[in-house]
C-alpha positions in Angstrom: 9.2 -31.5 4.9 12.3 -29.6 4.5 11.9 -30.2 0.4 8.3 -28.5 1.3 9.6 -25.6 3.4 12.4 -25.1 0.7 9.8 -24.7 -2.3 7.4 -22.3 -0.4 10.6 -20.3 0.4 10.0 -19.0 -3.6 6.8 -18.3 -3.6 7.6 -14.6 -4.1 9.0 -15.5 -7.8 5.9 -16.9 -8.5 4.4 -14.2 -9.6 7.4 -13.2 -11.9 7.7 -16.8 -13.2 4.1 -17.9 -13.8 5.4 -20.6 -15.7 7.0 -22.3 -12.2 3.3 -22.6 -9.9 2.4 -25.9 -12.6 5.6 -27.7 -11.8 5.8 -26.2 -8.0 1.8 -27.6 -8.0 2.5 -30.8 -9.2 4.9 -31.2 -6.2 3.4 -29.4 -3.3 0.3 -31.8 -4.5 2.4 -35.2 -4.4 3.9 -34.0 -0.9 0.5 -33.2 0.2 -0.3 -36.7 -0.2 1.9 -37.9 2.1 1.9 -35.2 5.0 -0.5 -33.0 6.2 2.2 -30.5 7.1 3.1 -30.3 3.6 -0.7 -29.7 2.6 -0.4 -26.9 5.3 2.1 -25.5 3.1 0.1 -26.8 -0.5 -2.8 -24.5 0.9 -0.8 -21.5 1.6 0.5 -22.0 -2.0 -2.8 -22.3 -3.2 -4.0 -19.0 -1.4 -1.0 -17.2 -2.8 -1.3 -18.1 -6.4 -4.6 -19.4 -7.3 -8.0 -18.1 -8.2 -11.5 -19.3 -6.3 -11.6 -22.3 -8.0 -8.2 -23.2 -5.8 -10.0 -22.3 -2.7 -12.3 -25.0 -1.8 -8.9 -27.6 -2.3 -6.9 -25.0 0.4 -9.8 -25.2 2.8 -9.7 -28.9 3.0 -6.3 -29.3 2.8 -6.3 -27.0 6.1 -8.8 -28.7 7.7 -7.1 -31.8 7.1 -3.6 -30.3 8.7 -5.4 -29.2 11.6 -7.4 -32.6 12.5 -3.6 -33.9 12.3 -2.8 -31.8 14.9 -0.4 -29.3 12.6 -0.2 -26.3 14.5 -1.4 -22.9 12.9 -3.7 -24.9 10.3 -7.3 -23.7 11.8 -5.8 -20.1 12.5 -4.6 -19.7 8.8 -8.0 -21.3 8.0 -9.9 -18.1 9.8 -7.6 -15.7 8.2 -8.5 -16.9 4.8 -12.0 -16.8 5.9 -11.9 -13.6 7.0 -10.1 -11.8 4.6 -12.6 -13.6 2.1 -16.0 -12.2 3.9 -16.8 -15.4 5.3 -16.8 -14.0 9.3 -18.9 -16.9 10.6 -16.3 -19.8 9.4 -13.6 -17.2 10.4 -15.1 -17.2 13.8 -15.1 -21.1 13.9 -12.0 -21.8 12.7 -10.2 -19.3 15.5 -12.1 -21.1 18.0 -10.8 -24.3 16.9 -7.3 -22.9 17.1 -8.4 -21.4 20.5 -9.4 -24.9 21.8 -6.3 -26.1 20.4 -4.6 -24.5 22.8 -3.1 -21.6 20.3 -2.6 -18.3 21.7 -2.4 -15.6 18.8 -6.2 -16.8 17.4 -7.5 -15.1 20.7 -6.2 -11.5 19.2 -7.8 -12.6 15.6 -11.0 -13.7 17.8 -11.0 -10.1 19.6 -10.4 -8.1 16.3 -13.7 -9.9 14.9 -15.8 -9.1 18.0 -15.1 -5.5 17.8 -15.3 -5.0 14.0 -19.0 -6.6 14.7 -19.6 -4.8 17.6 -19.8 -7.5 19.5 -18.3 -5.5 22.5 -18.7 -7.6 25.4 -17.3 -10.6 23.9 -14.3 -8.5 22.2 -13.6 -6.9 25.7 -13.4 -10.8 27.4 -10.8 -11.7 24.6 -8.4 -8.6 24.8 -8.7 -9.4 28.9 -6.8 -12.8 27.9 -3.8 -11.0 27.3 -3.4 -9.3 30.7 -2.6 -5.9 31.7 0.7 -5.7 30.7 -0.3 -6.0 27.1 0.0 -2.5 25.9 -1.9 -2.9 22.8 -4.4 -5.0 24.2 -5.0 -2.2 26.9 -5.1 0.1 23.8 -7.8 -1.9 22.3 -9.8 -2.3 25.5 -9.6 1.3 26.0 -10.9 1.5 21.9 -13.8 -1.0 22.7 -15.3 1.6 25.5 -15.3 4.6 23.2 -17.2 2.5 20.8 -19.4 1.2 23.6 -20.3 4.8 24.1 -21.1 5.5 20.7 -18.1 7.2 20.1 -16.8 7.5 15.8 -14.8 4.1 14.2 -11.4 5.9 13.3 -10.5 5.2 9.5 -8.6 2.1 10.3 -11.4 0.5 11.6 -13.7 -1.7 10.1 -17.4 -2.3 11.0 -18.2 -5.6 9.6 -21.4 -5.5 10.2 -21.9 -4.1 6.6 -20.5 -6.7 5.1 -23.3 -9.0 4.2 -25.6 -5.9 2.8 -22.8 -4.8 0.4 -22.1 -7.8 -0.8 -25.6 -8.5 -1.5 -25.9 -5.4 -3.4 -22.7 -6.3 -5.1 -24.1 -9.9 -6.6 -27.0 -8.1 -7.8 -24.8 -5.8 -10.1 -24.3 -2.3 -7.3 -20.3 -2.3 -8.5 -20.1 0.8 -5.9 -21.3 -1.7 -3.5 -19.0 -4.2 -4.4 -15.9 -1.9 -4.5 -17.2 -1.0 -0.8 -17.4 -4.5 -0.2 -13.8 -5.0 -1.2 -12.3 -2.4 0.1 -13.7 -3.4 3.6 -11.6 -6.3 3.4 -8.5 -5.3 1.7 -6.1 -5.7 4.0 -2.9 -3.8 1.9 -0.6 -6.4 1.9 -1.9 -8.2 -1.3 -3.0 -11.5 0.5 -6.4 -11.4 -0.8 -5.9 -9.6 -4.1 -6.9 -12.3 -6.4 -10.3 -12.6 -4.3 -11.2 -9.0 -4.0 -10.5 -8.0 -7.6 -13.6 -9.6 -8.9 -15.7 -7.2 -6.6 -13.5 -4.3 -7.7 -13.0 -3.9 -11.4 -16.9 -3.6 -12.0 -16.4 0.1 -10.6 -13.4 1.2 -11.9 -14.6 -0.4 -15.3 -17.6 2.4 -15.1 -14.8 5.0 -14.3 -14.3 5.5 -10.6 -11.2 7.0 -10.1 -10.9 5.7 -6.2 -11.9 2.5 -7.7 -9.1 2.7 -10.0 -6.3 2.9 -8.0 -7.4 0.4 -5.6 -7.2 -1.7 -8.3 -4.0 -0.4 -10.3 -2.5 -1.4 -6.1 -3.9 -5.1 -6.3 -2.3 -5.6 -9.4 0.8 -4.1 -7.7 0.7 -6.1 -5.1 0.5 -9.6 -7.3 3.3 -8.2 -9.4 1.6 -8.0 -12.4 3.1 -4.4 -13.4 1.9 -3.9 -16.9 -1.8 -3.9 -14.9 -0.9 -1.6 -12.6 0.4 0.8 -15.0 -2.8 1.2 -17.6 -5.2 1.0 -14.3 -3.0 4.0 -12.9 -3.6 5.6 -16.5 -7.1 5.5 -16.0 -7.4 6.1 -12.4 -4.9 9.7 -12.9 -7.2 10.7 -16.1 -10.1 10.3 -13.7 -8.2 13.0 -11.5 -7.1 10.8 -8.5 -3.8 12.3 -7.1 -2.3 9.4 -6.0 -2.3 7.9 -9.7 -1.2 11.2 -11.4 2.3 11.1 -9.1 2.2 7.1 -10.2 2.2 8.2 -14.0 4.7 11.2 -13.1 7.3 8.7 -11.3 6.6 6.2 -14.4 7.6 8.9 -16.9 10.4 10.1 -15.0 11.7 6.0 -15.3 11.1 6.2 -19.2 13.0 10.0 -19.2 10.2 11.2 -20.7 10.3 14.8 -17.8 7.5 16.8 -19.8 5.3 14.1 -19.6 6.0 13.5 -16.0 5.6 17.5 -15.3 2.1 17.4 -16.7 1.4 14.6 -14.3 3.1 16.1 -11.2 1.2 19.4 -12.2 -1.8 17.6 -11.7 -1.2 15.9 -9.3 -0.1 19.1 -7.2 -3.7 20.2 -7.9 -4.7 19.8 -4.1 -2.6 16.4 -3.3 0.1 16.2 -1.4 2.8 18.9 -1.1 5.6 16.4 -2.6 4.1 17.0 -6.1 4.3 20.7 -5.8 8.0 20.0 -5.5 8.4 17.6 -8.6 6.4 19.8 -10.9 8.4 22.8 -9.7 11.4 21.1 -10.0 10.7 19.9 -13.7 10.1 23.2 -14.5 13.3 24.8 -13.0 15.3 21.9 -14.9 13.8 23.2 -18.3 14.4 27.0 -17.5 10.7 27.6 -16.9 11.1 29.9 -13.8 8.2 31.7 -13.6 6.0 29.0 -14.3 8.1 27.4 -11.2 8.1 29.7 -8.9 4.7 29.0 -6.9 5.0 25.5 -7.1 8.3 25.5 -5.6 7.2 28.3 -2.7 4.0 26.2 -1.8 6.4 23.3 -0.8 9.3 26.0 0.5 6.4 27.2 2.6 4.2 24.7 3.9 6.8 22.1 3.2 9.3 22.4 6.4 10.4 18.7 8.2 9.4 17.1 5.3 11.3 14.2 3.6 11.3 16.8 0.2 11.9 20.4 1.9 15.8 20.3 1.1 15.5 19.5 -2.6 12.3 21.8 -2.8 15.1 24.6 -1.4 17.8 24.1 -3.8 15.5 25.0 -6.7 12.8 27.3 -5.0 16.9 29.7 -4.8 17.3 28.6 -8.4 14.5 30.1 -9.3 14.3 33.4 -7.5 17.7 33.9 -8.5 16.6 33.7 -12.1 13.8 35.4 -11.9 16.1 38.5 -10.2 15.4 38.1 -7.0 18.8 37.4 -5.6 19.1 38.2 -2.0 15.4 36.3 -1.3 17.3 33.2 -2.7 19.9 33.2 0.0 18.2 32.0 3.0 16.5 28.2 0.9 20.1 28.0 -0.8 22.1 28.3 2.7 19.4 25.6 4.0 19.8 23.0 1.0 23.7 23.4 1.4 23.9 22.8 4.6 21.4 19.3 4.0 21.9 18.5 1.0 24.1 15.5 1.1 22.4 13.6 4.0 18.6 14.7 2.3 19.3 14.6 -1.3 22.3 13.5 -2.6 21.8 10.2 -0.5 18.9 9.5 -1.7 19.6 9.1 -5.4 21.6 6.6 -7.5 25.4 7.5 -8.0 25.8 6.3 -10.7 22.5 7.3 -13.1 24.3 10.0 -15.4 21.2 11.4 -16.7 20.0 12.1 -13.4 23.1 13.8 -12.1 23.3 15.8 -15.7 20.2 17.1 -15.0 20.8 17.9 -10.7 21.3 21.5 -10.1 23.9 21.6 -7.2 22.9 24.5 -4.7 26.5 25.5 -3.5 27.1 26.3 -7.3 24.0 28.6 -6.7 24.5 29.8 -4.1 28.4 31.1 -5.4 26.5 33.0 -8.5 24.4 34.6 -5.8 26.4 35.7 -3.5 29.0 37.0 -6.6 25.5 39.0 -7.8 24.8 40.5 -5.0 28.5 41.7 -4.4 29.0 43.4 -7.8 
């Protein structure tokens, strides 16, 4: 087992190193053989690297683990269920894990019950955990809004859809099936390989959302090159999140006018961050005025924010060039005083293109203050 435990421990250079899962298969398979522990671990592998045809094999093998008494077979069992669509056999397998005498299922168990609003039981398995059980008294607290009628907040999932969309989905709805997907993707990449089926059909036939979705499933198994052209098409489609994607991407290959277009458009009513990078672009290549408002947007509206320092440095630059010297005092003083802990930290040392490029705001700030007193 401790061979086993070892080999799973590299699972995350599998998906650099395709070549390895056929040799690490071949083992995990002979071990699997001999210990249902180790076909515990086989299935995991299996989940993490394989396609649909692998998951019938990693259902058995955790149905095997778990009639052998391994502990955490049935619950992983659910969870591959679930994150799959299959809510019924998710249901089951908890409950075996439940009667197993397994504690954490009965959360997993809960969750289900209130995505299908299955309220009464979903209130009797957050009770399990007792009233010191801050999230479970969160949850209980969640379950009687819901009761009432009240709105599922963004984060929460009503199941209950499922079957429909999927249903649409196999009759050829790709919106439905991107709904479908989307439903279930639970952000971490465990169930990429599953839900991409349901999701390409849509952003095949151009939906932007559907896009980047996608373009994040192929981040999430590593396959970058994927990523990449499905953030191409996702940004030409006008999603924001894609444009700063193909901005940062430029900004890696030093190609900056590219990646001002992209941060440009990306500014276009995303998030406030852009407005800084295409401002800052500008400034770096002497295009003031064509600066100015981007950088004043985020001076502006962008106070407390991870970007407001560096968004100060060249929103002073700027007004300063463009003539208006004493305005550009008060954002320099602010990025001197920050700029080491907000900036300066937060960029490599030792990147000389990067630092050639870095206007410095104390330098500034000196020209300034020697304009103004002449």
């Amino acid at each position: 087992m401790t061979a086993v435990k070892s080999l799973f421990a590299l699972d995350k250079h599998f998906a650099d190193y395709p070549g390895l899962t056929t040799q690490a298969d071949t083992l995990y398979r002979r071990a699997s053989a001999l210990s249902a522990q180790a076909g515990l671990y086989y299935a995991m592998f299996l989940t993490e690297t394989g396609g649909d045809e692998s998951w019938p094999r990693a259902r058995d093998l955790l149905l095997r683990a778990h009639e052998d008494g391994c502990d955490q077979a049935a619950a992983l069992l659910g969870i591959e269920h679930e994150r799959r669509g299959d809510l019924a056999e998710a249901e089951r397998a908890y409950l075996l894990a439940v009667d197993a005498g397994e504690e954490p299922p009965k959360w997993n168990l809960a969750m289900l019950c209130k995505r299908l609003a299955r309220y009464d039981e979903a209130e009797a398995w957050f009770a399990e955990f007792g009233d010191d059980d801050k999230d479970a008294v969160q949850q209980l607290a969640r379950v009687a809004v819901l009761r009432e009628g009240g709105p599922r907040a963004a984060d929460e999932v009503d199941f209950r859809l499922l079957p429909g969309l999927r249903e649409l989905a196999e009759a050829g709805d790709a919106r439905a099936g991107y709904e479908y997907a989307a439903m279930l993707n639970d952000w971490r990449g465990k169930n990429a390989r599953y839900l991409l089926r349901w999701m390409e059909p849509a952003a095949e036939a151009g939906d932007s959302e559907a896009a980047y979705d996608v373009a994040e499933l192929y981040a999430a198994l590593r396959r970058f090159p994927l990523r990449d052209a499905w953030h191409r098409r996702a940004a030409e489609g006008g999603d924001h999140h894609s444009c700063h994607h193909m901005g940062w991407l430029s900004e890696q290959h030093r190609d900056y006018q590219e990646a001002e277009r992209w941060y440009v458009r990306a500014a276009d009513g995303g998030p406030l961050l852009n407005s800084m990078l295409a401002g800052k672009l500008k400034a770096q290549r002497a295009a003031y005025a064509e600066a100015e408002p981007f950088l004043r947007t985020a001076w502006e509206e962008g106070e407390g924010s991870a970007y407001w320092t560096e968004a100060a440095d060249y929103y002073g630059l700027v007004l300063h060039r463009l003539g208006r010297s004493e305005a550009a005092v008060e954002p320099l003083e602010e990025a001197v005083d920050r700029w080491e802990e907000d900036v300066r930290s937060r960029y490599d040392r030792d990147d000389l293109d990067l630092l050639s490029r870095m206007v410095r705001p104390e330098k500034v700030l000196e020209e300034v203050e020697a304009a103004l007193s002449a």
